[in-house]
C-alpha positions, 0 to 999 in steps of 0.5 A, a space after each residue: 543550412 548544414 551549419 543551422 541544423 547542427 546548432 538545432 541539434 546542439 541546443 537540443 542535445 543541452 535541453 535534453 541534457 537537463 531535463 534528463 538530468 532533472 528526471 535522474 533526480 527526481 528517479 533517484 529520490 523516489 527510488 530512495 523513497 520507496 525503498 525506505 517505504 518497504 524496508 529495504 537496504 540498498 544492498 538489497 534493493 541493488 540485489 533484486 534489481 540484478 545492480 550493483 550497490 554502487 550503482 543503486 546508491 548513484 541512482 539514488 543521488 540522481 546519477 542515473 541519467 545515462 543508465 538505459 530504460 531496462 535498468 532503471 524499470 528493474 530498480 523500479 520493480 525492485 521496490 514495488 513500483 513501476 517507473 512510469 509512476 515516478 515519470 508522470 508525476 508532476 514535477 513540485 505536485 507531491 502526491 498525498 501524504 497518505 498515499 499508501 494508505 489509500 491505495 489499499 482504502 481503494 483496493 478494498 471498496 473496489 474489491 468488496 464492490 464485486 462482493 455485494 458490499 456497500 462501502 463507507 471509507 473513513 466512516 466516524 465513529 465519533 462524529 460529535 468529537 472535534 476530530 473524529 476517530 473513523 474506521 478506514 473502510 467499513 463495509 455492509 451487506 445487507 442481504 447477509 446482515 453483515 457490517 465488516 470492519 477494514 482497519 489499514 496499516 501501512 507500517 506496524 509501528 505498535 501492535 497493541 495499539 493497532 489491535 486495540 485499535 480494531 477492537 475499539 471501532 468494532 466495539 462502536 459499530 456492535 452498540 449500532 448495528 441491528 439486532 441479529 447483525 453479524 459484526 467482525 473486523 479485518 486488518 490489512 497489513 502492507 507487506 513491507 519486509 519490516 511487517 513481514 519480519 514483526 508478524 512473523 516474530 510474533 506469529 503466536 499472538 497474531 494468530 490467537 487474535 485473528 482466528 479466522 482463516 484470511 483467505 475465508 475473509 477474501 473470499 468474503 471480500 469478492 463473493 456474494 455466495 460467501 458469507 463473512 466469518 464471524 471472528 476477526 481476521 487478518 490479510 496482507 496486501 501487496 507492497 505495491 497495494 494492488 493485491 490483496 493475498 492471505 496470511 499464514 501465522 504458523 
């Protein structure tokens, strides 16, 4: 009996081995992935993990196995994730490609929910075209006669673009709205330190095309009292894209 307990154990110990080893795996190439995704280098991942470098680029190559749970939380933590969300993904199940984005899409529709606001996400602003242009989250309220304009970006690749971008859809929903409409738009940017870096080089031209105030938008976004300003503004949202916060241009 002692002798085939011992072999249970042994074969167990093996299996355990390999699936640790191919959750290490997986860990460290979601850890490589999203440090990417915000911006960072691993020396400076490592440093908000409280690790070495060494260490973080061991992780990222699937060597974590033996690390505890804390440590591998931290690394987690460090790019904005939580480690539970790299472990109940389904191995060979790849999330959607846009996955970022539409956190952010779902952020806005359920935080506009408590605003009064009725949500439209990814609403066409060319519907007979083959491939329509659409606004990412468009928002009305009607009791205010209010329609707002929610662009999302993920990685600030062409600013003028995304400006033009905004200006474009709005310009679409102003030849449709009702008469006495109040029609703005808002750009919610991810919080990457590559963002963050872009905007705050160019504080100057962000802040003379967003003229209103950010948190007034917020408060617009989760408030039935407030109403919606009338110029366009611009807001951050969390790396992680579960908050939504203000930006400050200077």
């Amino acid at each position: 009996m002692p002798d085939r307990r011992r072999r249970r154990a042994g074969t167990a110990r093996q299996t355990g081995r390999r699936r640790a080893t191919f959750l290490a795996e997986r860990l460290g190439l979601a850890l490589r992935e999203s440090r990417r995704a915000v911006g960072l280098r691993q020396v400076d991942a490592a440093d908000r993990a409280g690790v070495s470098q060494p260490f973080w680029s061991f992780a990222e190559r699937g060597g974590g196995r033996t690390a505890t749970l804390e440590t591998l939380a931290a690394c987690a933590a460090a790019v904005g994730t939580e480690l539970a969300a790299f472990l109940q993904a389904a191995p060979g199940a790849d999330l959607p490609r846009d996955m970022e984005h539409l956190r952010r899409q779902q952020l806005i529709v359920a935080l506009a929910r408590t605003g009064g606001w009725t949500a439209r996400p990814e609403r066409p602003i060319d519907p007979d075209a083959r491939r329509s242009r659409s606004i990412d989250v468009e928002l009305e309220r009607a009791k205010n006669r209010e329609i707002a304009v929610v662009e999302v970006i993920d990685l600030l690749t062409d600013g003028g673009d995304a400006m033009r971008g905004l200006a474009d859809k709005l310009a679409a929903v102003r030849r449709e709205a009702p008469a006495g409409w109040t029609v703005a738009g808002l750009l919610i940017l991810r919080a990457t330190a590559r963002n963050r870096v872009t905007v705050r080089d160019l504080a100057d031209l962000f802040g003379a095309r967003f003229t209103a105030k950010s948190t007034a938008w917020l408060r617009a976004l989760s408030d039935p009292a407030a109403g919606m300003p009338s110029t366009d503004g611009f807001a951050w949202s969390t790396v992680a894209g579960d908050r939504l916060y203000p930006a400050r241009l200077g």
